[in-house]
PDB file of N, CA, C, O and CB in Angstrom:
ATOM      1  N   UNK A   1     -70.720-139.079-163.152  1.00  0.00           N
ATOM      2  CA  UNK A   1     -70.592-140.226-164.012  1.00  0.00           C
ATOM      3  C   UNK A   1     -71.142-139.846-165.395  1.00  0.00           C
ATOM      4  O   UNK A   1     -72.103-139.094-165.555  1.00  0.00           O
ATOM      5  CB  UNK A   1     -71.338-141.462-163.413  1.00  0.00           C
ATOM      6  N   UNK A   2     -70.509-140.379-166.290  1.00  0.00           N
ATOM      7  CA  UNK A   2     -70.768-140.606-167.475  1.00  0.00           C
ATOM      8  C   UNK A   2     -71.461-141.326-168.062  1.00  0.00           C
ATOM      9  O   UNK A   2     -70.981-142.457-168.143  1.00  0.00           O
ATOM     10  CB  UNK A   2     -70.122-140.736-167.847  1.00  0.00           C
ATOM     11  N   UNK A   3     -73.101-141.113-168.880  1.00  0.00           N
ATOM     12  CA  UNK A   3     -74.187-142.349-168.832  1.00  0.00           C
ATOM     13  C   UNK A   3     -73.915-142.063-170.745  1.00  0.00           C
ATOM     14  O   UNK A   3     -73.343-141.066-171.186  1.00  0.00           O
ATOM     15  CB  UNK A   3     -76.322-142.003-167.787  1.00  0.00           C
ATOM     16  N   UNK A   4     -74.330-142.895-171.381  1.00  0.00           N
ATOM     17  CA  UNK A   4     -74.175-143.252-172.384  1.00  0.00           C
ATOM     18  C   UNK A   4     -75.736-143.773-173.532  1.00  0.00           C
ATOM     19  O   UNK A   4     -75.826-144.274-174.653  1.00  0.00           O
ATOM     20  CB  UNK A   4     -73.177-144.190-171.960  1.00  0.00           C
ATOM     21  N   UNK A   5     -76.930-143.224-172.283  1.00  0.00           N
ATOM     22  CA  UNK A   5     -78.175-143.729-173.050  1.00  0.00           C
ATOM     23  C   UNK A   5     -78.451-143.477-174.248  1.00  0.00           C
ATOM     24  O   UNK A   5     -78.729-144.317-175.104  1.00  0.00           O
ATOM     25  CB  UNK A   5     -79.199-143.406-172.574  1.00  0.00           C
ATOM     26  N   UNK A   6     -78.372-141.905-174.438  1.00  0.00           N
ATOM     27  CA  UNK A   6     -78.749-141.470-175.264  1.00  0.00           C
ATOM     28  C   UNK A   6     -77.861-142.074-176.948  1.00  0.00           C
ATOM     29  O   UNK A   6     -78.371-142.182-178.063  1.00  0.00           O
ATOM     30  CB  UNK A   6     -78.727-140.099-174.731  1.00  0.00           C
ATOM     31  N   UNK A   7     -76.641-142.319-176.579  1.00  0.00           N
ATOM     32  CA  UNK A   7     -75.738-143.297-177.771  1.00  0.00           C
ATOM     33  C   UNK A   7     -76.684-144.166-178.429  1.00  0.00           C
ATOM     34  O   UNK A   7     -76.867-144.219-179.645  1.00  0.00           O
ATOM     35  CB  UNK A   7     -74.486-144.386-177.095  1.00  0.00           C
ATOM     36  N   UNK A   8     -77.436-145.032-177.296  1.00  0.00           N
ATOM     37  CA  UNK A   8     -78.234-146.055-178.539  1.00  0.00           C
ATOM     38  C   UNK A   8     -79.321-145.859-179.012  1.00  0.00           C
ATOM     39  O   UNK A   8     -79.846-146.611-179.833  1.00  0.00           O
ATOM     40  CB  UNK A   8     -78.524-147.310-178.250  1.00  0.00           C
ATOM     41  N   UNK A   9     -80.047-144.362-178.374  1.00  0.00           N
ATOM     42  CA  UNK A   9     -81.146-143.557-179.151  1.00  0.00           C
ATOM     43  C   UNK A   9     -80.401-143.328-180.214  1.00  0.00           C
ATOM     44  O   UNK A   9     -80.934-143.660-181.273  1.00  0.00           O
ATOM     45  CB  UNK A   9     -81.776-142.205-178.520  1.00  0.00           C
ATOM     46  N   UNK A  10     -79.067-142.750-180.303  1.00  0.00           N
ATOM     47  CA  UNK A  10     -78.960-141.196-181.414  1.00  0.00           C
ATOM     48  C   UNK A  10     -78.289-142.800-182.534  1.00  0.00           C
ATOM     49  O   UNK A  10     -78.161-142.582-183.739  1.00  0.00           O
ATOM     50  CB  UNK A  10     -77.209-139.083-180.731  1.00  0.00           C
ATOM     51  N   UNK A  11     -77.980-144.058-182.066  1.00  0.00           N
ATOM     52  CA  UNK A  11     -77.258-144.977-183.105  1.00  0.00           C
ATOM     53  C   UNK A  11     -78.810-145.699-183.957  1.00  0.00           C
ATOM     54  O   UNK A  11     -78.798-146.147-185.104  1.00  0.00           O
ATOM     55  CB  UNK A  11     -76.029-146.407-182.099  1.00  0.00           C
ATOM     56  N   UNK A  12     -80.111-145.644-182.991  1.00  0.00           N
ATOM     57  CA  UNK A  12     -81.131-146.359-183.626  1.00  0.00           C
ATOM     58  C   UNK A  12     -82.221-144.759-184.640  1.00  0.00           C
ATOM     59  O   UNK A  12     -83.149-145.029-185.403  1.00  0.00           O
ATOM     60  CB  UNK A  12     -82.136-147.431-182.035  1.00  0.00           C
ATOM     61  N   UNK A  13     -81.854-143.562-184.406  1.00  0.00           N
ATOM     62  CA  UNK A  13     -82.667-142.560-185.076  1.00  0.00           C
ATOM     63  C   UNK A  13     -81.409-142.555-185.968  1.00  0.00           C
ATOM     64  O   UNK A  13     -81.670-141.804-186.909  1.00  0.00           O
ATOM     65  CB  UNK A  13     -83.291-141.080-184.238  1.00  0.00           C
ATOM     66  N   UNK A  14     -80.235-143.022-186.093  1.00  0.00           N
ATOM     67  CA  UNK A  14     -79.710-142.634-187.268  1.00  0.00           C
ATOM     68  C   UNK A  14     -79.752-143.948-188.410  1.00  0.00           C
ATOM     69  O   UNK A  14     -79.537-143.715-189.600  1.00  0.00           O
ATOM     70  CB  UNK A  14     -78.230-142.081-186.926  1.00  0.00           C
ATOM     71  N   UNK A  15     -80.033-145.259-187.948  1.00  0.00           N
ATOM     72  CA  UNK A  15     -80.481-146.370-188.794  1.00  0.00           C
ATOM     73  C   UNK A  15     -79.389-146.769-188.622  1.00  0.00           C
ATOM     74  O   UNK A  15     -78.893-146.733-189.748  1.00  0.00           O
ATOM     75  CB  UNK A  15     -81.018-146.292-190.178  1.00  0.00           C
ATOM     76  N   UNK A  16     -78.331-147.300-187.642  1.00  0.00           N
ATOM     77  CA  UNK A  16     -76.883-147.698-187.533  1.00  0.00           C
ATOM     78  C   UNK A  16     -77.754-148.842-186.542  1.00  0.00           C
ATOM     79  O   UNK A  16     -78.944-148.919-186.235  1.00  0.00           O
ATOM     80  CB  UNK A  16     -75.433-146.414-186.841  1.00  0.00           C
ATOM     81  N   UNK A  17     -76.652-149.604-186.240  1.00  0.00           N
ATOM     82  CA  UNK A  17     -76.892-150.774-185.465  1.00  0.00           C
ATOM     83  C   UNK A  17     -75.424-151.065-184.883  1.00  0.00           C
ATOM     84  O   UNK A  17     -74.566-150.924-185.754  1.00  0.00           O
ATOM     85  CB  UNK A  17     -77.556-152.026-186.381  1.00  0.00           C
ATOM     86  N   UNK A  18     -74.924-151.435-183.624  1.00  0.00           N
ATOM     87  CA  UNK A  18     -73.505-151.420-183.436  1.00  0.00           C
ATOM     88  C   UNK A  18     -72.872-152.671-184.280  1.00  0.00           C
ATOM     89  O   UNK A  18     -71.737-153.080-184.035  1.00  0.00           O
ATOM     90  CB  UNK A  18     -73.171-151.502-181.834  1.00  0.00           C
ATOM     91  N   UNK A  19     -73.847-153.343-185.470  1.00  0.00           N
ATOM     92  CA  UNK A  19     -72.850-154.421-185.913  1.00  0.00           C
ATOM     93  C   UNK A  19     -72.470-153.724-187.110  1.00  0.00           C
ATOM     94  O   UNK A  19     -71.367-153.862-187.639  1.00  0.00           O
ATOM     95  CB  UNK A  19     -73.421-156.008-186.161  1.00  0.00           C
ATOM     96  N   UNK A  20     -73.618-152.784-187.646  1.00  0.00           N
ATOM     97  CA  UNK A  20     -72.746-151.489-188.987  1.00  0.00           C
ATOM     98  C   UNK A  20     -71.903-150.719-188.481  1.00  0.00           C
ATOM     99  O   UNK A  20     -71.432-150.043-189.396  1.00  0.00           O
ATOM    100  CB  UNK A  20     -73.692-150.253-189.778  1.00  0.00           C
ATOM    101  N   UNK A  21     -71.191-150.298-186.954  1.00  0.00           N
ATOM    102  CA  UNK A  21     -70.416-149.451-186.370  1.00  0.00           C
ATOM    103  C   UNK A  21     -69.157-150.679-186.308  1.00  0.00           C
ATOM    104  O   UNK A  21     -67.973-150.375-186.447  1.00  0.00           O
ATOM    105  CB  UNK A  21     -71.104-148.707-184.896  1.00  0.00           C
ATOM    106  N   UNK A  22     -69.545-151.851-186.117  1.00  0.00           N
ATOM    107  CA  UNK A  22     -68.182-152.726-186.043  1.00  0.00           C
ATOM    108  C   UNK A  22     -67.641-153.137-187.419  1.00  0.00           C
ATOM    109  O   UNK A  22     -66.427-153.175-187.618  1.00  0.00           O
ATOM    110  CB  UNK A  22     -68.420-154.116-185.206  1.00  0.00           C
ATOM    111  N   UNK A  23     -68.362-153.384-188.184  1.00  0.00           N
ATOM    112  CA  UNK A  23     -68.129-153.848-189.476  1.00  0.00           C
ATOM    113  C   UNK A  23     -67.784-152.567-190.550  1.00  0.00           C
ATOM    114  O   UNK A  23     -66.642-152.246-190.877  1.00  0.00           O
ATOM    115  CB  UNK A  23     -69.438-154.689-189.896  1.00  0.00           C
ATOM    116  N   UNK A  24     -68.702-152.087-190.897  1.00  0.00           N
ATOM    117  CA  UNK A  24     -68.321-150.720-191.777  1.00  0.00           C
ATOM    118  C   UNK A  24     -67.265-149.739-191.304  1.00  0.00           C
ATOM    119  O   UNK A  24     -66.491-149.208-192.100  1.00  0.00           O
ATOM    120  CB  UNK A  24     -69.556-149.829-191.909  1.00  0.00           C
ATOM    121  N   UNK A  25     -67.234-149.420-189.544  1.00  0.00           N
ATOM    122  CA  UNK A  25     -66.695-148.288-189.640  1.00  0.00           C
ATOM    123  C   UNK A  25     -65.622-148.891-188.295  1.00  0.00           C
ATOM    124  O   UNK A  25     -65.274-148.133-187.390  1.00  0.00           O
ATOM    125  CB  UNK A  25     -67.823-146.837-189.524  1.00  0.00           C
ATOM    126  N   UNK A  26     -65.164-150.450-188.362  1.00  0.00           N
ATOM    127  CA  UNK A  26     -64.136-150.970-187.611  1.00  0.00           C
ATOM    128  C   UNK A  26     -64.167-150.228-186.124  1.00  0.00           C
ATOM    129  O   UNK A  26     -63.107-150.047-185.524  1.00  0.00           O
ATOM    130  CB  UNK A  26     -62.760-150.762-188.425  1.00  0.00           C
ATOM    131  N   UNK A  27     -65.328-149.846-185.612  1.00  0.00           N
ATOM    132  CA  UNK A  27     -65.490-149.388-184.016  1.00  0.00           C
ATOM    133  C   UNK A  27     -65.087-151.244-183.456  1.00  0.00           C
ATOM    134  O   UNK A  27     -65.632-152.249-183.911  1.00  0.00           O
ATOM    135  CB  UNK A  27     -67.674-148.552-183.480  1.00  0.00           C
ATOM    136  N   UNK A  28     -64.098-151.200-182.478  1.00  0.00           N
ATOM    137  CA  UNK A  28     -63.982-152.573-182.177  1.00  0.00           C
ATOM    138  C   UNK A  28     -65.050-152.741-180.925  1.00  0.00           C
ATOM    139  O   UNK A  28     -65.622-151.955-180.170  1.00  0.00           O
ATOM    140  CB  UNK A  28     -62.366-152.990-181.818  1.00  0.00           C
ATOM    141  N   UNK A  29     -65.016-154.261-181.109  1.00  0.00           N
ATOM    142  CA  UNK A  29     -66.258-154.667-180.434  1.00  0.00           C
ATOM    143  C   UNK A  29     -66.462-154.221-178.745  1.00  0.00           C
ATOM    144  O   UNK A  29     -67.443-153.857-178.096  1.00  0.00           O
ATOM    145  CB  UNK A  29     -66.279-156.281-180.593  1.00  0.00           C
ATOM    146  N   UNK A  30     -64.847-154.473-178.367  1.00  0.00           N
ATOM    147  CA  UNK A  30     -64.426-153.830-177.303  1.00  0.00           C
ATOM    148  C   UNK A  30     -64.946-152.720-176.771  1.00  0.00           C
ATOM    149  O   UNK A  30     -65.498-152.690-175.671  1.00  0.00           O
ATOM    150  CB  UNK A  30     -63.417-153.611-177.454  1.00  0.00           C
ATOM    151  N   UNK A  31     -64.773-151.600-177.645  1.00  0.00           N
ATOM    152  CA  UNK A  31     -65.516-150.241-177.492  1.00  0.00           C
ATOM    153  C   UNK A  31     -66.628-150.141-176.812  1.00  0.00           C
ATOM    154  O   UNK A  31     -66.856-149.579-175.741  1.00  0.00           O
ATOM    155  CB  UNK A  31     -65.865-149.719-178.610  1.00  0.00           C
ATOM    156  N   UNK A  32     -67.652-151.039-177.889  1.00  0.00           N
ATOM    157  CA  UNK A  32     -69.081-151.150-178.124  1.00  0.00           C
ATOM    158  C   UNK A  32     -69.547-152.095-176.581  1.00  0.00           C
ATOM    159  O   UNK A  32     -70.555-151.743-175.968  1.00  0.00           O
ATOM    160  CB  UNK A  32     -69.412-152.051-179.850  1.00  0.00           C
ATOM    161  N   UNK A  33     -69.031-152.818-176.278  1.00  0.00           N
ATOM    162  CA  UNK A  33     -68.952-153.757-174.842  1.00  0.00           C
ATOM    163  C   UNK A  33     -68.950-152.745-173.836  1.00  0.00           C
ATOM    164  O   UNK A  33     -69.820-152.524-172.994  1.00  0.00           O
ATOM    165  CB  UNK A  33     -67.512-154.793-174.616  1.00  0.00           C
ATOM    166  N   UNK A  34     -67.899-152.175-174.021  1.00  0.00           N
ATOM    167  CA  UNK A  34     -67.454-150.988-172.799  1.00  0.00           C
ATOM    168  C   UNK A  34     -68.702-149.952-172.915  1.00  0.00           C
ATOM    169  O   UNK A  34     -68.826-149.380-171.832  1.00  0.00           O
ATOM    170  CB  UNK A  34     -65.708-150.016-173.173  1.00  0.00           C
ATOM    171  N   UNK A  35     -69.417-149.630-173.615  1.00  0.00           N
ATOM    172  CA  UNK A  35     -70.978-148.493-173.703  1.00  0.00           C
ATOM    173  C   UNK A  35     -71.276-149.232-172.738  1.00  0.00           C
ATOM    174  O   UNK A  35     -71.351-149.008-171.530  1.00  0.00           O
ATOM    175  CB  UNK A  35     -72.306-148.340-175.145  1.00  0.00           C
ATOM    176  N   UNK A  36     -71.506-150.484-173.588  1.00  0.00           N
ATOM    177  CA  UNK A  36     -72.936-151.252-172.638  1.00  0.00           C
ATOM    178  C   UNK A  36     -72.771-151.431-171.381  1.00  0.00           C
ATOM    179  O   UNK A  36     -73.924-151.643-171.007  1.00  0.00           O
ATOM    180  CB  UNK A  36     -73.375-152.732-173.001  1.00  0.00           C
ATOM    181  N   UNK A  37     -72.198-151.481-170.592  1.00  0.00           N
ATOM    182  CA  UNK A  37     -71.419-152.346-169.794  1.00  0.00           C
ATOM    183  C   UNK A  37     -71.075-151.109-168.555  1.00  0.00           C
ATOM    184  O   UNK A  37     -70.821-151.296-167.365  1.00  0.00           O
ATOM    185  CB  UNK A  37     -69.963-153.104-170.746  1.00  0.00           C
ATOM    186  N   UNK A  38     -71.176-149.750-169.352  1.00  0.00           N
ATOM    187  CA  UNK A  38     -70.522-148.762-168.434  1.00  0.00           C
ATOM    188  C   UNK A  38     -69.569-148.133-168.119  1.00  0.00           C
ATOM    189  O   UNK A  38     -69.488-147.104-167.447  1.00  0.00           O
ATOM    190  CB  UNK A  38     -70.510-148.931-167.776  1.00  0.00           C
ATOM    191  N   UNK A  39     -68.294-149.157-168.931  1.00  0.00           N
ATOM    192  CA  UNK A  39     -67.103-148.768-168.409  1.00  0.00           C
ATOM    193  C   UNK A  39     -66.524-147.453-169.390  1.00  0.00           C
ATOM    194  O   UNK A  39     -67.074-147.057-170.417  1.00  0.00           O
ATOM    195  CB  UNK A  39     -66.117-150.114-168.362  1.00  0.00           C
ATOM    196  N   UNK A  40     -65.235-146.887-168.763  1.00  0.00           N
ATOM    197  CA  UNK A  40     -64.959-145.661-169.044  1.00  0.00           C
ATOM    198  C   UNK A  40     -64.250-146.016-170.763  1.00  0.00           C
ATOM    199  O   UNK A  40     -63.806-147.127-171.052  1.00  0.00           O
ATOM    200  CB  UNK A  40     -63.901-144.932-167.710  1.00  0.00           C
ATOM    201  N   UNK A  41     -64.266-145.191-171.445  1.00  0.00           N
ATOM    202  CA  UNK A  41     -63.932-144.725-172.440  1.00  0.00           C
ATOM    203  C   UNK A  41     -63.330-143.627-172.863  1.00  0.00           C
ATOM    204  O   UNK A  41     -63.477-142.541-172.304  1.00  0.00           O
ATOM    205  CB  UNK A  41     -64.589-144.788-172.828  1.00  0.00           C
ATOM    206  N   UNK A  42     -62.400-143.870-174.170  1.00  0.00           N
ATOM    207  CA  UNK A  42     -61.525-142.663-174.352  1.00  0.00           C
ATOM    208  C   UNK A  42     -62.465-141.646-174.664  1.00  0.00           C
ATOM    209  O   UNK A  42     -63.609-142.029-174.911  1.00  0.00           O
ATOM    210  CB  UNK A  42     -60.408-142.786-175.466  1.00  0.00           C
ATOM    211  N   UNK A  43     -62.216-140.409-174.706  1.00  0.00           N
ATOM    212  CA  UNK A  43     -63.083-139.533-175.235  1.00  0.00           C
ATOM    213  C   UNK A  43     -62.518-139.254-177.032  1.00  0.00           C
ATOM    214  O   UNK A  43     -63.217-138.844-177.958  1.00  0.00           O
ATOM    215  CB  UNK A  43     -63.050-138.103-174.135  1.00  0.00           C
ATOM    216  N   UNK A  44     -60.972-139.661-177.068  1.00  0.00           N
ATOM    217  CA  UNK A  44     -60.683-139.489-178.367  1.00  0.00           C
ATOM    218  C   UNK A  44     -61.598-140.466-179.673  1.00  0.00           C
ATOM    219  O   UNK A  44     -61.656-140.297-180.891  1.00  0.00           O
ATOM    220  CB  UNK A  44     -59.154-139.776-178.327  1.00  0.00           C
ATOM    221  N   UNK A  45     -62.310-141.639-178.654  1.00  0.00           N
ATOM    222  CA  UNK A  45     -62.700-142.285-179.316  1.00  0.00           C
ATOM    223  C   UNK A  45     -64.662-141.953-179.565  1.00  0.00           C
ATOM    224  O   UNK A  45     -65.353-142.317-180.516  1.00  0.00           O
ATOM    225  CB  UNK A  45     -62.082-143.532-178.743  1.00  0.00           C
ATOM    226  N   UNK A  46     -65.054-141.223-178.427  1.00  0.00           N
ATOM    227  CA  UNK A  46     -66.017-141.113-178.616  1.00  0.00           C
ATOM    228  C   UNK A  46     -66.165-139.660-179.344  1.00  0.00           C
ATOM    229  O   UNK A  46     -67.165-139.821-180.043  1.00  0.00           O
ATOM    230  CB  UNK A  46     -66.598-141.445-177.524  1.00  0.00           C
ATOM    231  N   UNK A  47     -65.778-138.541-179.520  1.00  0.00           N
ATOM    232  CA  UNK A  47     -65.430-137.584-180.159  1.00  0.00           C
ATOM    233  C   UNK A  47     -65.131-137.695-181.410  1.00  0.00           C
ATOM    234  O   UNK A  47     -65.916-137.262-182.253  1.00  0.00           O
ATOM    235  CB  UNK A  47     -64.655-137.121-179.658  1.00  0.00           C
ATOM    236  N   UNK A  48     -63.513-138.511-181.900  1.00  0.00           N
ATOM    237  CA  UNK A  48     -63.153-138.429-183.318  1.00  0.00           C
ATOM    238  C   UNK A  48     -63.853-139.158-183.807  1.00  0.00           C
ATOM    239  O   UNK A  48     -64.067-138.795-184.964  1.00  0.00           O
ATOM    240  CB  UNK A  48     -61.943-138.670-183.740  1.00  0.00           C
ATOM    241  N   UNK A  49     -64.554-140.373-183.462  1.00  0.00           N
ATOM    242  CA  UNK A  49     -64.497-141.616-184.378  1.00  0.00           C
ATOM    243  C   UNK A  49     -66.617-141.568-184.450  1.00  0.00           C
ATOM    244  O   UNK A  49     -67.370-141.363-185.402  1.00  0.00           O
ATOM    245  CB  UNK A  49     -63.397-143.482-183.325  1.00  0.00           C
ATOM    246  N   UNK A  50     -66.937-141.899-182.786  1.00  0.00           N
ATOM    247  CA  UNK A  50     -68.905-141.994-183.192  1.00  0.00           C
ATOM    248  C   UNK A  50     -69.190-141.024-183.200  1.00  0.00           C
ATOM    249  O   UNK A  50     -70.413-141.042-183.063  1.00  0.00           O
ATOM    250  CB  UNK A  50     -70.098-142.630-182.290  1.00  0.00           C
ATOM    251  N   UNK A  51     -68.725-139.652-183.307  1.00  0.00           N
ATOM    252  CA  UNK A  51     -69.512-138.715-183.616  1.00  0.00           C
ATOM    253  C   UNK A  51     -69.531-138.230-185.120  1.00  0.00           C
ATOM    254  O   UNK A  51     -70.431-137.895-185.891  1.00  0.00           O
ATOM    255  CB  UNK A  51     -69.215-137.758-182.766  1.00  0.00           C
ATOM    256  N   UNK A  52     -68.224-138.330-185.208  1.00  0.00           N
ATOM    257  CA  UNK A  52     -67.673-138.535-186.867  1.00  0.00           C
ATOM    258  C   UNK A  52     -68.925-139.525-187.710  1.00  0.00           C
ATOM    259  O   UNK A  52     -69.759-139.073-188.495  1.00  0.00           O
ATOM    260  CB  UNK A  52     -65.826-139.597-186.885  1.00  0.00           C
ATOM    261  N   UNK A  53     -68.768-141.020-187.279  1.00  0.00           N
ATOM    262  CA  UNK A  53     -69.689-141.540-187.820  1.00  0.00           C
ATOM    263  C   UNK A  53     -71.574-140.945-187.841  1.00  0.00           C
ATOM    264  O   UNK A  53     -72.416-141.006-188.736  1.00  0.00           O
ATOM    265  CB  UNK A  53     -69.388-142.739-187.226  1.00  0.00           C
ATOM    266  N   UNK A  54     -71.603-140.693-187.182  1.00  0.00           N
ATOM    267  CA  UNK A  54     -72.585-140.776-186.607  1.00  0.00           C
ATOM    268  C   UNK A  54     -73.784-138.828-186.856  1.00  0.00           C
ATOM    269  O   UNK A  54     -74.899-138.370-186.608  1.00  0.00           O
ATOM    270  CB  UNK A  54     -71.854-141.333-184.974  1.00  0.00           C
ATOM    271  N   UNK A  55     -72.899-138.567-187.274  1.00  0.00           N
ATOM    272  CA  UNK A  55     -72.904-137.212-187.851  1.00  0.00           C
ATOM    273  C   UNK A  55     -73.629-136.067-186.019  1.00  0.00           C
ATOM    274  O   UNK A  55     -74.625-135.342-186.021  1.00  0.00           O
ATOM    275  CB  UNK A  55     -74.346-137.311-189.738  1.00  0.00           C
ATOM    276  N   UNK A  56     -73.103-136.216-185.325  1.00  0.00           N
ATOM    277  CA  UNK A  56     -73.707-135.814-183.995  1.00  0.00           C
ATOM    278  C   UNK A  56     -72.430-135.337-182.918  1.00  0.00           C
ATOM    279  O   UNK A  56     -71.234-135.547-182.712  1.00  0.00           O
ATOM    280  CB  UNK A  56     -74.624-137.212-183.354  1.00  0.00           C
ATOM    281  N   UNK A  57     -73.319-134.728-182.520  1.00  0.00           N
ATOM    282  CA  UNK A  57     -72.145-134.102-181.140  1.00  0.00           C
ATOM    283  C   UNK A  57     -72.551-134.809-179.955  1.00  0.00           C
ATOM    284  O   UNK A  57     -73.585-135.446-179.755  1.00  0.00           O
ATOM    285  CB  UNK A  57     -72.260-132.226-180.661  1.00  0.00           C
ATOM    286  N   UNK A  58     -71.285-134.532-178.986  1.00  0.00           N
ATOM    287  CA  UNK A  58     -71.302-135.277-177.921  1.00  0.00           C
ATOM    288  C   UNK A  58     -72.431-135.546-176.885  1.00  0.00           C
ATOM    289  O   UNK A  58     -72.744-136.494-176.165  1.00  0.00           O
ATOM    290  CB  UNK A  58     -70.418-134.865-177.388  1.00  0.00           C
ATOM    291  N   UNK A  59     -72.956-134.157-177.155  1.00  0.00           N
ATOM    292  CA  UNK A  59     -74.825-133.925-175.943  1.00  0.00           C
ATOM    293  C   UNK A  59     -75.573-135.252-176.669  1.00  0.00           C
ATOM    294  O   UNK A  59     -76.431-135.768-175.954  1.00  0.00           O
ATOM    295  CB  UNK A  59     -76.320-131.758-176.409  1.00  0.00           C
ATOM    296  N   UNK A  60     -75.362-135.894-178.030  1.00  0.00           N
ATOM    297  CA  UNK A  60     -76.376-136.476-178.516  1.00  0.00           C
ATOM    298  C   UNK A  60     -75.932-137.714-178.322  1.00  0.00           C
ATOM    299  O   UNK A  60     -76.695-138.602-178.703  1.00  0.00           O
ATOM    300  CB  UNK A  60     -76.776-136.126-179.780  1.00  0.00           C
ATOM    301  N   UNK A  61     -74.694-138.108-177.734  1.00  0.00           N
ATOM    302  CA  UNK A  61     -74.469-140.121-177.104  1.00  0.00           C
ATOM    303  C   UNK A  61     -74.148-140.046-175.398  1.00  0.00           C
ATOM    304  O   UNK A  61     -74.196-141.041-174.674  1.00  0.00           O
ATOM    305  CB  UNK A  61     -72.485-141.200-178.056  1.00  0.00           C
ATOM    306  N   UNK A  62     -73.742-138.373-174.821  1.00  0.00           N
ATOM    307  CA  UNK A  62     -73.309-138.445-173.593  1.00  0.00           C
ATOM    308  C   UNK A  62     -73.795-137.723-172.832  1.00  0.00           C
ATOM    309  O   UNK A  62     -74.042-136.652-173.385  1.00  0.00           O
ATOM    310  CB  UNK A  62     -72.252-138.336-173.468  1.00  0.00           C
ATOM    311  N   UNK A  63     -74.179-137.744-171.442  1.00  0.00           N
ATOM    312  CA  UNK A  63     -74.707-137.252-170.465  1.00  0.00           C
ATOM    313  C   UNK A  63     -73.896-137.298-169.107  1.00  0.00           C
ATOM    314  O   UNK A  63     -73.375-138.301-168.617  1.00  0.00           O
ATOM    315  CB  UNK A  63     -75.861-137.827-170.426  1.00  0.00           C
ATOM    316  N   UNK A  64     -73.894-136.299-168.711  1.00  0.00           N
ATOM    317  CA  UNK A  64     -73.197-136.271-167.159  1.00  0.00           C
ATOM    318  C   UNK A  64     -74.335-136.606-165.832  1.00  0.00           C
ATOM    319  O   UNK A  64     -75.291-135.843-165.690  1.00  0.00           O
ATOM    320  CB  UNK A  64     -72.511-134.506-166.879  1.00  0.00           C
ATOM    321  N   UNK A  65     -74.232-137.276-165.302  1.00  0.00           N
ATOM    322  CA  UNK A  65     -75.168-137.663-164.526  1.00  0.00           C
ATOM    323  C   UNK A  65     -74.420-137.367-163.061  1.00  0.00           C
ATOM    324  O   UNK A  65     -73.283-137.839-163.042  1.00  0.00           O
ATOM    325  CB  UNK A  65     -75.641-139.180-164.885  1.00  0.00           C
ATOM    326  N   UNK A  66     -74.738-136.817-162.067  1.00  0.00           N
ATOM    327  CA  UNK A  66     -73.846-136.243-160.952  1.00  0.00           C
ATOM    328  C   UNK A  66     -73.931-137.439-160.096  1.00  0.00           C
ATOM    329  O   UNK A  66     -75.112-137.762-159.969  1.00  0.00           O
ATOM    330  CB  UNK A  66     -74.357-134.770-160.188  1.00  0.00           C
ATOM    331  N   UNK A  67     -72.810-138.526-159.211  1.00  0.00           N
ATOM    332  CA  UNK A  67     -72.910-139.160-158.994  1.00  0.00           C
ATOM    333  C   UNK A  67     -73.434-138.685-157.412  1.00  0.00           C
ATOM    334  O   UNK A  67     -73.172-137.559-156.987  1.00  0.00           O
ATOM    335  CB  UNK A  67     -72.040-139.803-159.504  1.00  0.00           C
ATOM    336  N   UNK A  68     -74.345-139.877-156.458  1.00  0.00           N
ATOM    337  CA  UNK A  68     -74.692-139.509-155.077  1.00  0.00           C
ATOM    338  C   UNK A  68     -73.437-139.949-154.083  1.00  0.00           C
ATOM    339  O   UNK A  68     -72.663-140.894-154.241  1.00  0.00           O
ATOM    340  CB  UNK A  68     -76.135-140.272-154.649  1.00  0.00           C
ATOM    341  N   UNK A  69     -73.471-139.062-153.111  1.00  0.00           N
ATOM    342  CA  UNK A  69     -72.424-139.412-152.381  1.00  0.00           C
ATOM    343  C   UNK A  69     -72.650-139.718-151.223  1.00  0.00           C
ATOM    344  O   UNK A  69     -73.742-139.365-150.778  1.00  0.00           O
ATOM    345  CB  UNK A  69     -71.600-138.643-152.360  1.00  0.00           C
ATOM    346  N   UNK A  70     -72.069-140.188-150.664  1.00  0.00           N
ATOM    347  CA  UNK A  70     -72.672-141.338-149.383  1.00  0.00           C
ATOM    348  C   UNK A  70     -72.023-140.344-147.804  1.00  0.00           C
ATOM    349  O   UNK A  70     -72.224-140.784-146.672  1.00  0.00           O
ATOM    350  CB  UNK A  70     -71.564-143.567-149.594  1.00  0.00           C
TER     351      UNK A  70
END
């Protein structure tokens, strides 16, 4: 699985807030729901667009977390 913690570290050490990612840089809110929330995401979007913003590579919003298996 794909965990997403580190996104709202690397969005609060860069002085962004997800309402300057919706407003300034039109990330739709949708997106920003889907972090929180867990659900899957494009990678075109987390690649071209918050890392772009965000001046950071992917190790610095995404983590692979190995899921347990039953």
């Amino acid at each position: 699985m794909i965990v997403h913690t580190s996104l709202w570290h690397t969005i609060k050490a860069r002085n962004y807030t997800t309402h300057t990612l919706r407003v300034k840089h039109e990330i739709s809110n949708s997106t920003i729901q889907r972090r929180k929330k867990k659900y899957a995401c494009l990678t075109k979007t987390l690649l071209g667009i918050v890392c772009r913003i965000l001046d950071c590579t992917v190790y610095d919003i995404a983590e692979y977390v190995p899921e347990e298996r039953k």
